[in-house]
C-alpha positions as CSV (number, residue, x, y, z in Angstrom):
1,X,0.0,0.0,0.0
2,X,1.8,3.2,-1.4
3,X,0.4,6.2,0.1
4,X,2.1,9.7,1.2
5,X,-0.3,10.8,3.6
6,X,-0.7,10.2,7.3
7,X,-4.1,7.7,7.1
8,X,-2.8,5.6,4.6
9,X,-0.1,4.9,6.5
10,X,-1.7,4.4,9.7
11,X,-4.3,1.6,7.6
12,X,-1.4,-0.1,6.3
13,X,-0.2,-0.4,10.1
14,X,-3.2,-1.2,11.6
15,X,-4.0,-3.8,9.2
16,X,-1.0,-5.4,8.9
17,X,-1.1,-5.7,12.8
18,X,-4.6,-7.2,12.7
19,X,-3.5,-10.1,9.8
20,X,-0.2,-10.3,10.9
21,X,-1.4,-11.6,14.3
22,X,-4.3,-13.4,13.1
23,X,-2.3,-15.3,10.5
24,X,0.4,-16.6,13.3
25,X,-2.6,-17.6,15.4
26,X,-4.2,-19.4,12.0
27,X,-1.2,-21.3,11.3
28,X,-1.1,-21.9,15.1
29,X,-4.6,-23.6,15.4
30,X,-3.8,-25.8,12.4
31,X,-0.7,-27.2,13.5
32,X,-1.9,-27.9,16.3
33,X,-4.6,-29.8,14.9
34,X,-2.4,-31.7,12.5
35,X,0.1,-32.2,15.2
36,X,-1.4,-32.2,18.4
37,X,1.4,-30.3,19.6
38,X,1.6,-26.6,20.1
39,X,3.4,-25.4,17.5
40,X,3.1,-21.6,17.1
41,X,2.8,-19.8,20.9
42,X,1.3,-16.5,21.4
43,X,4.3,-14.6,21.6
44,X,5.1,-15.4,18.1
45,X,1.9,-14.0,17.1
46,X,2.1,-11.1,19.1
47,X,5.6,-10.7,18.1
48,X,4.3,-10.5,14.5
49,X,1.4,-8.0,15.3
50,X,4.3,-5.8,16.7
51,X,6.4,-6.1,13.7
52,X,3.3,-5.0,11.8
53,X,2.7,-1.7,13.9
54,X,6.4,-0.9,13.4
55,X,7.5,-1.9,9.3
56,X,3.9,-2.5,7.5
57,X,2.2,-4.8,5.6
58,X,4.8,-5.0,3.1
59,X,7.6,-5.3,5.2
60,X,5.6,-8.2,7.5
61,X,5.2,-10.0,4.8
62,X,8.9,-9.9,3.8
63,X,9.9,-10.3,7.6
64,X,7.8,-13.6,7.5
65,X,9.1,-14.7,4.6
66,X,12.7,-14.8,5.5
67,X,11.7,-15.6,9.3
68,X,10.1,-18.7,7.6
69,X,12.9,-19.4,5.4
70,X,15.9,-19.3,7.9
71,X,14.1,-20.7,10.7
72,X,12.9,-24.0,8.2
73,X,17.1,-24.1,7.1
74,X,17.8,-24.3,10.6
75,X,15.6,-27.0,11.5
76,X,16.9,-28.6,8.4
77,X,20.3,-28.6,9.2
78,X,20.1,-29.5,13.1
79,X,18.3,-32.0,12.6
80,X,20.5,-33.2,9.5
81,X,23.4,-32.9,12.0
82,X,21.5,-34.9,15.0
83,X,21.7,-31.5,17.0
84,X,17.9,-31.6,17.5
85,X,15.1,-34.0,17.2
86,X,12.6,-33.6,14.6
87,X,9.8,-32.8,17.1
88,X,11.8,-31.0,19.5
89,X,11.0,-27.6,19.5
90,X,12.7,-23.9,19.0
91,X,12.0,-20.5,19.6
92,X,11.2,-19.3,16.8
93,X,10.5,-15.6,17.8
94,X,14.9,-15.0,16.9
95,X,13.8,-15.6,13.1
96,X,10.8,-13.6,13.4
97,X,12.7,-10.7,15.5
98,X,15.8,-11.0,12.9
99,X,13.6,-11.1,10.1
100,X,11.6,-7.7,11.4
101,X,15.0,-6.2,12.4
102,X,16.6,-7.0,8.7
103,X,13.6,-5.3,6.7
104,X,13.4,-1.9,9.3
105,X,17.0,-1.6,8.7
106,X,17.1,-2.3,4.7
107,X,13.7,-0.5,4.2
108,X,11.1,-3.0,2.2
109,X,11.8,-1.6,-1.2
110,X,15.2,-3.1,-0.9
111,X,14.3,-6.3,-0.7
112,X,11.7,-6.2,-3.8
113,X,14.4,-4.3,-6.2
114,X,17.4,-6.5,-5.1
């Protein structure tokens, strides 16, 4: 959502709080379902709602992305390495904080153009 004034902005914000948290929370209630394990905690989601309020729609769903990405090659390769069970858990709020940390700093455009 491009817009130069002060209300787009704040919409963008507000809704990328409202779907970033209720996608985590989604994704949550599914796994758990399909796993009978929880999966996702609240504080990812709420972690994800925060990330919202502070880089935007755009940059949540980047921040996702990657935190998605790194945290699945992590997994991957501990449990490759028989440094982790397959159903042991992780937090995975690092990937998500890293993930919301890399776009603020890089600004969301420069992960589209690059």
């Amino acid at each position: 959502l491009e817009s130069n004034n002060g209300i787009g902005l704040f919409i963008d914000h507000i809704s990328a709080v409202i779907w970033g948290f209720a996608a985590m929370r989604i994704i949550s209630i599914i796994s758990k379902l399909v796993s009978k394990k929880e999966c996702l905690g609240l504080g990812d989601a709420n972690l994800v709602a925060l990330g919202g309020s502070w880089i935007g729609s755009e940059g949540l769903a980047i921040a996702t992305s990657i935190a998605f990405i790194i945290g699945a090659v992590y997994s991957l390769t501990a449990i490759l390495g028989r440094l982790m069970e397959p159903s042991q858990p992780f937090p995975f709020a690092a990937f998500l904080a890293g993930g919301i940390w890399g776009v603020w700093c890089s600004s969301p455009e420069w992960w589209w153009i690059h």
